[in-house]
C-alpha positions as CSV (number, residue, x, y, z in Angstrom):
1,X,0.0,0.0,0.0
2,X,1.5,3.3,-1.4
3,X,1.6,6.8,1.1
4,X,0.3,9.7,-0.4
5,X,1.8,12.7,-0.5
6,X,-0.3,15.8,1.5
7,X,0.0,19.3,2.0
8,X,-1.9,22.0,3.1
9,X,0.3,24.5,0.6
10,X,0.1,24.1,-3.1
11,X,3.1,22.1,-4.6
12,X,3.4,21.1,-8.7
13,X,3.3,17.6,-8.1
14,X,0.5,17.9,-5.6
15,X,-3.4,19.0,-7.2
16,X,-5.7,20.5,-4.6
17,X,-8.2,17.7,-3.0
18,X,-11.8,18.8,-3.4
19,X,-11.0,18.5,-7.0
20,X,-9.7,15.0,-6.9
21,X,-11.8,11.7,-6.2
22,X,-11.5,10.0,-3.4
23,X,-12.3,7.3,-1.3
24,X,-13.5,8.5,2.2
25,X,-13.9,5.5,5.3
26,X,-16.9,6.5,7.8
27,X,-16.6,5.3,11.3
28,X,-15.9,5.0,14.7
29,X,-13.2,3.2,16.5
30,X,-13.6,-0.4,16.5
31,X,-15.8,-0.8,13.4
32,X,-13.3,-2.1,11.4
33,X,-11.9,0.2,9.4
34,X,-7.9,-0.5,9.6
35,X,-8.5,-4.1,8.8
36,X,-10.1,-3.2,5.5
37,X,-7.5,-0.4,4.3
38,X,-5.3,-3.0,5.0
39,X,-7.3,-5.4,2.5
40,X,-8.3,-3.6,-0.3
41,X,-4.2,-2.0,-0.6
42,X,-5.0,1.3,-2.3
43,X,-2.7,4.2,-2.0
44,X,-3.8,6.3,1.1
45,X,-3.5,10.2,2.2
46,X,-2.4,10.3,5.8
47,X,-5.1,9.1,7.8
48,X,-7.2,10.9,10.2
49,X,-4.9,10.6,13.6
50,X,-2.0,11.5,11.3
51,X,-4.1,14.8,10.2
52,X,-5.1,15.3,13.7
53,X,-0.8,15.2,14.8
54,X,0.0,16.9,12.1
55,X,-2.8,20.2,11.9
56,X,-4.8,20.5,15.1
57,X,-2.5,19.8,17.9
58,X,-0.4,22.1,17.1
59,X,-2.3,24.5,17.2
60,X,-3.4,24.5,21.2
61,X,0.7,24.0,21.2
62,X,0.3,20.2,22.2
63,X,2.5,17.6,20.5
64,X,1.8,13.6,20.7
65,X,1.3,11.1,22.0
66,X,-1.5,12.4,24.5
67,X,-4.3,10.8,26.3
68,X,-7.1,9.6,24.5
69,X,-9.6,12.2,26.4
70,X,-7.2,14.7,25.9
71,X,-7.6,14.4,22.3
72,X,-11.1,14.3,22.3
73,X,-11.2,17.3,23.7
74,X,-9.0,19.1,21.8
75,X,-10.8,18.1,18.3
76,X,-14.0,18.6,19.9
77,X,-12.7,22.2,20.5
78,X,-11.5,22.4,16.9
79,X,-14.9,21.4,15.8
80,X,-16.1,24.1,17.7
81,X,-13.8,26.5,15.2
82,X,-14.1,24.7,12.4
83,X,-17.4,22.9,12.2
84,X,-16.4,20.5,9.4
85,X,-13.5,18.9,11.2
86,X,-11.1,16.7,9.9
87,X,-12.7,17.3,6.9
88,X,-12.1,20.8,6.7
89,X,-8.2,19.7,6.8
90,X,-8.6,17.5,4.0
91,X,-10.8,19.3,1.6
92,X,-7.9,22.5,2.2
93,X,-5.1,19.8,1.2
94,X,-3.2,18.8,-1.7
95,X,-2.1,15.5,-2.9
96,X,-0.7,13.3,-5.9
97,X,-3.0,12.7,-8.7
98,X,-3.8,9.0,-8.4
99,X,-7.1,6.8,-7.9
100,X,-8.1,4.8,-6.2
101,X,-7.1,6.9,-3.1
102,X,-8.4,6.3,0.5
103,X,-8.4,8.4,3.4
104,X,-9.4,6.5,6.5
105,X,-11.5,8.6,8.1
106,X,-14.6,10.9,8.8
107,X,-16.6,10.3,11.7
108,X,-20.2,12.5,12.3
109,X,-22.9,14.2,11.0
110,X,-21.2,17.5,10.5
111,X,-17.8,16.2,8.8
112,X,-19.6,14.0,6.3
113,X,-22.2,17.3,5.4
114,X,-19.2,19.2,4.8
115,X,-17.2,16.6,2.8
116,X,-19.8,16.4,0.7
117,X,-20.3,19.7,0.0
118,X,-16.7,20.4,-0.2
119,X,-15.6,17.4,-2.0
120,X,-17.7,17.2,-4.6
121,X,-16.1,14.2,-6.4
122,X,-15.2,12.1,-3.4
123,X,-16.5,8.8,-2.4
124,X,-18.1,7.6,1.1
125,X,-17.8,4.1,2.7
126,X,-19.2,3.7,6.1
127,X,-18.7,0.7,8.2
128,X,-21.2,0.4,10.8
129,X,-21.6,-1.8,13.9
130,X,-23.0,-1.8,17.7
131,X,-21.2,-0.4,20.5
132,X,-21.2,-3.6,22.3
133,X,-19.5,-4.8,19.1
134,X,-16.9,-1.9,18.8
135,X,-16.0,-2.4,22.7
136,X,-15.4,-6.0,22.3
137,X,-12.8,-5.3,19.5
138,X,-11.0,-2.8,21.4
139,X,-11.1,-5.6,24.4
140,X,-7.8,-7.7,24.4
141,X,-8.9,-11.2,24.4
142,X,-7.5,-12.6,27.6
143,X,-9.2,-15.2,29.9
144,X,-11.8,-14.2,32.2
145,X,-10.6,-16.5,35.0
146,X,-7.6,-13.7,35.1
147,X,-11.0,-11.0,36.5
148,X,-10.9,-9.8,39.9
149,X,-14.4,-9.2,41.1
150,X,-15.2,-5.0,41.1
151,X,-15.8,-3.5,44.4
152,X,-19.7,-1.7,44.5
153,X,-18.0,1.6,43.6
154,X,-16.6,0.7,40.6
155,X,-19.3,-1.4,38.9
156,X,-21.0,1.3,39.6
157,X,-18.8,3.9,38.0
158,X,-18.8,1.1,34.6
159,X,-23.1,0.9,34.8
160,X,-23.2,4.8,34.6
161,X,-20.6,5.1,31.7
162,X,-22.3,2.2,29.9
163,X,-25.7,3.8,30.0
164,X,-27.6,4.6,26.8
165,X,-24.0,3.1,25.1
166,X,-24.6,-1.0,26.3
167,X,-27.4,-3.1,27.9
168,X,-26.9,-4.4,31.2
169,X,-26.4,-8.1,29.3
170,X,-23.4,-6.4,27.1
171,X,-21.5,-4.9,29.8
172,X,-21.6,-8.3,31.8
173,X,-20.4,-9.7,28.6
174,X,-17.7,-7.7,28.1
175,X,-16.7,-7.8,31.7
176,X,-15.9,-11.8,30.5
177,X,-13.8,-10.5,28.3
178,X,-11.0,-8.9,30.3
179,X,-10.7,-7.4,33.6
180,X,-12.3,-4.8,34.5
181,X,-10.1,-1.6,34.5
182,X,-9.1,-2.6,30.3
183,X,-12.8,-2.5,30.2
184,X,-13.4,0.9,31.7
185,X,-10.8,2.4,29.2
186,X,-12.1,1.2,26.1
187,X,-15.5,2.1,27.1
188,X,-14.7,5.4,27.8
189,X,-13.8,5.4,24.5
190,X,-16.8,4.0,22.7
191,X,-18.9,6.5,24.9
192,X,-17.5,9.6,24.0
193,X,-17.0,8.8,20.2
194,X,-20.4,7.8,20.6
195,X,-21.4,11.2,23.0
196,X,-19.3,13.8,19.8
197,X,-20.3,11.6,16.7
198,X,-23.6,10.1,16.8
199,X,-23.2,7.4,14.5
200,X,-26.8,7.4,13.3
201,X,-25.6,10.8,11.7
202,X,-23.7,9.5,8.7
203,X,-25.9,7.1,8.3
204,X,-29.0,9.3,7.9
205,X,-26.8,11.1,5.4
206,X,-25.7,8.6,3.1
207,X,-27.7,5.8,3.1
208,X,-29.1,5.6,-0.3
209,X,-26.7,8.9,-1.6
210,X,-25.2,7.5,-4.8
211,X,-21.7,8.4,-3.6
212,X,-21.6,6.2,-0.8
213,X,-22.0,2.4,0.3
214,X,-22.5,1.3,3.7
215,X,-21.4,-2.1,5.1
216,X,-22.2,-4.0,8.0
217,X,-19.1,-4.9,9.8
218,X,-20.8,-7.3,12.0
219,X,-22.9,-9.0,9.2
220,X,-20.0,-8.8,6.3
221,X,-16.9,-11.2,6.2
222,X,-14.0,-8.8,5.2
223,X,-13.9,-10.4,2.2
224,X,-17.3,-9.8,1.6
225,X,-16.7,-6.2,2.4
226,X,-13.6,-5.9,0.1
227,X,-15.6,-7.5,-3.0
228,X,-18.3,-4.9,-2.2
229,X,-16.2,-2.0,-2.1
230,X,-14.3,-2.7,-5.6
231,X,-17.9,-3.5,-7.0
232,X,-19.5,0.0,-6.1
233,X,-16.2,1.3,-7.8
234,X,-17.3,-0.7,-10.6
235,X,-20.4,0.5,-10.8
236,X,-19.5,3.7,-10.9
237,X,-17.4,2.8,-14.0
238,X,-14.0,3.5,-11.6
């Protein structure tokens, strides 16, 4: 798989994005988005944590690695700057003229609206899948006889962040999974993806949009995925 070259300054071997196609990924953490740029092997821009490092750190003076939360709050304030996001870094980009080209990825409402109304030629694929699904990906498979049982305090502190993001059957579930502090961690990640970028958002956008295909993640073998991805290129005679 082949880096592409970006810039946020015009160069002559570089031609400014919004008037390139691409091929945007829609998601959240966990839906399985690295496992299929990894399978279909296109060329890719730098994807969205690179973007992130690169253009909106820097500028609350803050260099990586940081804490997850810490980054959700700084791009949460950027969003509150720049309503379009990530996207607004990409569609004010440059890269090399090739297709297919991937950039992996937009997540909400407001990114995708402005993506599409700012990169008129690009392509959307969102992968889509429950939270209890996305936490159990993040979950390092180790064996549950390893758990130590949680004190009232802290299943209590798990029950509170879980609500409206997992049922009570869920969170038991992934409490088998591994022990109980990895669990806190990644759900405090699927919550406050889930709490900035309603995934329903997307959806509600592009389902049915001729510029975009959505996938299953939890119904789709990657195979299945990767044969439907280069099919809707197809289709659109790509």
């Amino acid at each position: 798989m082949a880096a592409v070259a970006f810039a946020l300054e015009p160069r002559p071997d570089l031609v400014p994005v919004k008037d390139h196609p691409l091929l945007i990924l829609v998601g959240l953490t966990g839906v399985g988005k690295s496992t299929l740029v990894e399978a279909l092997g296109f060329s890719r821009l730098p994807d969205r944590r690179e973007l992130v490092d690169l253009y909106v750190l820097p500028r609350y003076g803050v260099s990586p690695p940081i804490p997850r939360e810490e980054r959700f709050r700084l791009t949460r304030r950027f969003r509150e700057e720049f309503p379009g996001g990530v996207a607004e870094v990409l569609a004010r980009g440059y890269a090399e003229p090739r297709f297919p080209i991937l950039f992996d990825g937009l997540r909400g409402e407001a990114e995708v609206a402005y993506a599409l109304g700012h990169l008129p030629r690009a392509l959307f694929v969102v992968l889509h899948a429950r939270e209890a699904t996305r936490l159990k990906r993040l979950l390092s498979r180790q064996d549950a006889f390893d758990r130590v049982e949680l004190r009232p305090e802290e299943r209590a502190e798990l029950r509170a962040l879980a609500e409206g993001v997992l049922s009570p059957e869920e969170l038991e579930e992934a409490l088998a999974l591994a022990p109980w502090e990895e669990v806190l961690a990644k759900l405090k990640i699927v919550a406050e993806e889930k709490r900035n970028y309603n995934p329903l958002g997307p959806l509600r956008l592009l389902e049915d949009h001729p510029r975009a295909l959505i996938l299953d993640t939890e119904r789709l073998s990657l195979e299945e995925e990767v044969e439907a991805v280069r099919g809707f290129l197809r289709r659109l005679g790509l």
